[in-house]
C-alpha positions as CSV (number, residue, x, y, z in Angstrom):
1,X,-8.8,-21.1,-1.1
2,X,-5.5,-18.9,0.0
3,X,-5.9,-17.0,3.4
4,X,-5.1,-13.6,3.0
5,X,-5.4,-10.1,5.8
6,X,-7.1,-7.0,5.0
7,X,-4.1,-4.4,6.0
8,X,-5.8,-1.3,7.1
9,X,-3.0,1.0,5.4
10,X,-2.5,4.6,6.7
11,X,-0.2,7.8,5.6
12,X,3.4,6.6,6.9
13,X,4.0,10.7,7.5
14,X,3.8,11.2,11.6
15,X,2.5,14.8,10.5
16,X,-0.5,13.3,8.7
17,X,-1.1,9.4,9.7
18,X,-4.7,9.3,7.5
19,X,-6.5,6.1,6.9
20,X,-5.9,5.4,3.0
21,X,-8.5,3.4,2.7
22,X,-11.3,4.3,0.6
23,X,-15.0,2.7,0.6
24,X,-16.4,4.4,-2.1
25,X,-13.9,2.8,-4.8
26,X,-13.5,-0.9,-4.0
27,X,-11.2,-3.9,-5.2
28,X,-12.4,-7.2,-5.0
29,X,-15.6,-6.1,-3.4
30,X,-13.6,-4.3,-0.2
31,X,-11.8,-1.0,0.6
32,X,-9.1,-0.1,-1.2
33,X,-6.1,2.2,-0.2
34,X,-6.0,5.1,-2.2
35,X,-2.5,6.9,-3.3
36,X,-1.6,9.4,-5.9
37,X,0.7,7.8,-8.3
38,X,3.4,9.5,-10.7
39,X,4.5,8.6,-13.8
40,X,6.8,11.1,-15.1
41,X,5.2,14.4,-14.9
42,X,1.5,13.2,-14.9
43,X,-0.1,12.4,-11.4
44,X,-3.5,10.4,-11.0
45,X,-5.1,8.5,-8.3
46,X,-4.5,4.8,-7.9
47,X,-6.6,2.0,-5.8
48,X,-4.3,-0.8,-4.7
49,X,-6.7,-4.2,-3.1
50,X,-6.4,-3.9,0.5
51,X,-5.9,-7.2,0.9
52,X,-2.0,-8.8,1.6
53,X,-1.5,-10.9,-1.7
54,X,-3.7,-9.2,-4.0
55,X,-2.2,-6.8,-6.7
56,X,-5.9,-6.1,-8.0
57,X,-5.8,-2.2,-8.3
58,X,-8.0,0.3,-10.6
59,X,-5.2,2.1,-12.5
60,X,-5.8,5.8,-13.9
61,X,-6.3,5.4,-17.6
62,X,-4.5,8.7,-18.6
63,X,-1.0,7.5,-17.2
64,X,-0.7,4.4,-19.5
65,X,0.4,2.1,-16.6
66,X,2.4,-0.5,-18.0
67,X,4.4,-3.6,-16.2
68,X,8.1,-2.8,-16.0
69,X,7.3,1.1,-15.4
70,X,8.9,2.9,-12.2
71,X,6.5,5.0,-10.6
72,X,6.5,7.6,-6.9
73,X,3.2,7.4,-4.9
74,X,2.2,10.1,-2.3
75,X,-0.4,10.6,0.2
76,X,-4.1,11.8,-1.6
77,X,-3.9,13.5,1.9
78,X,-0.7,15.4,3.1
79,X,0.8,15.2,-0.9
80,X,3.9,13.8,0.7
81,X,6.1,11.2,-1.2
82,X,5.7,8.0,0.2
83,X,9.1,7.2,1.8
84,X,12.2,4.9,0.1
85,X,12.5,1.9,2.7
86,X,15.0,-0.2,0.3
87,X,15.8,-1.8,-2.6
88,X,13.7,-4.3,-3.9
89,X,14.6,-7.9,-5.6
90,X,13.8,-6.4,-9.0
91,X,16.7,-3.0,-8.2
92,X,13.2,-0.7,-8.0
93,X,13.0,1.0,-5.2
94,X,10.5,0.1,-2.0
95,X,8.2,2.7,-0.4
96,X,6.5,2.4,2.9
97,X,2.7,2.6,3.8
98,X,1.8,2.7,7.5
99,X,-0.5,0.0,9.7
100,X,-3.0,1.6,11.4
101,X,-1.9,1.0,14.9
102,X,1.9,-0.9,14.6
103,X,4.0,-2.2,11.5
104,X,4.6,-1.2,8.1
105,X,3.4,-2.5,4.3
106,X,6.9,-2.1,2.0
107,X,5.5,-2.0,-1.5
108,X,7.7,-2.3,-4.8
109,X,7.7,1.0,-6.9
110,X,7.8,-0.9,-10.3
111,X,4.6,-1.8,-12.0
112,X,3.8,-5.7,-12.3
113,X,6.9,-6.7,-9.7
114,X,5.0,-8.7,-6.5
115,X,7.0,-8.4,-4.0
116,X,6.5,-6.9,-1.3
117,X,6.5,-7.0,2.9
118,X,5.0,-6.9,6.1
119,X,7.2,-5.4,8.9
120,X,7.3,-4.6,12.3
121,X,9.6,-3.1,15.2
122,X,9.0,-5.4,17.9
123,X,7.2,-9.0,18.6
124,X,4.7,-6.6,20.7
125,X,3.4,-5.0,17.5
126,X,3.5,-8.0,15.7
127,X,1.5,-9.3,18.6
128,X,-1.0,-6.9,18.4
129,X,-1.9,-6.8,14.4
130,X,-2.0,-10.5,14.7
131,X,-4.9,-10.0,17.4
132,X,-6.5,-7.5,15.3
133,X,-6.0,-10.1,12.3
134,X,-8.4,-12.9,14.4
135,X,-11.0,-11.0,16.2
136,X,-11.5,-9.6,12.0
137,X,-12.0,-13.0,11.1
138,X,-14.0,-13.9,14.2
């Protein structure tokens, strides 16, 4: 069985900082982290799995999702754009979500492409998610 960490994802936007995840729409039986996605000019909302290492989502049926498309997410909350990081291994760009607490979840704008990041400033907050990580499991 492959070990994987819930990442309790939050609105990057220091103005804002909201929890994204959502209990009352669930992926794989657990939260998941709610975002407004774009595709072209029609918006809907999208649940990602809130788990690192699972690309389970519930996609909105009206936007036609399909692998290869290049999409913008934004908070559900502050309706800001979720912030270019970098480029990613696939030339798509990489947005940002926030870790409750420390660190940073870079995700890959393009539909279907897996990668994707943990990062944090310093070994302190790396430290410190870790600790969350084992008294979750405990």
């Amino acid at each position: 069985m492959r070990r994987t960490v819930n990442i309790p994802a939050c609105c990057p936007h220091e103005d804002c900082g909201k929890s994204l995840l959502n209990n009352e729409v669930q992926v794989g039986r657990r939260p998941s982290v709610h975002l407004i996605v774009e595709k072209g000019k029609k918006r809907g909302d999208i649940y990602l799995s809130s788990w690192y290492d699972d690309f389970r989502c519930v996609e909105p049926d009206e936007l036609h999702l399909l692998p290869g498309d290049k999409v913008k997410f934004y908070c559900p909350y502050c309706g800001k754009e979720l912030p270019f990081v970098e480029k990613c291994a696939c030339k798509a760009p990489m947005v940002a979500l926030g870790i409750e607490g420390n660190g940073s979840v870079r995700i890959c704008t393009r539909i279907g492409c897996h990668y994707h990041s943990l990062e944090f400033g310093n070994t302190a907050e790396l430290i410190a998610f870790m600790s969350k990580v084992k008294k979750a499991k405990s």
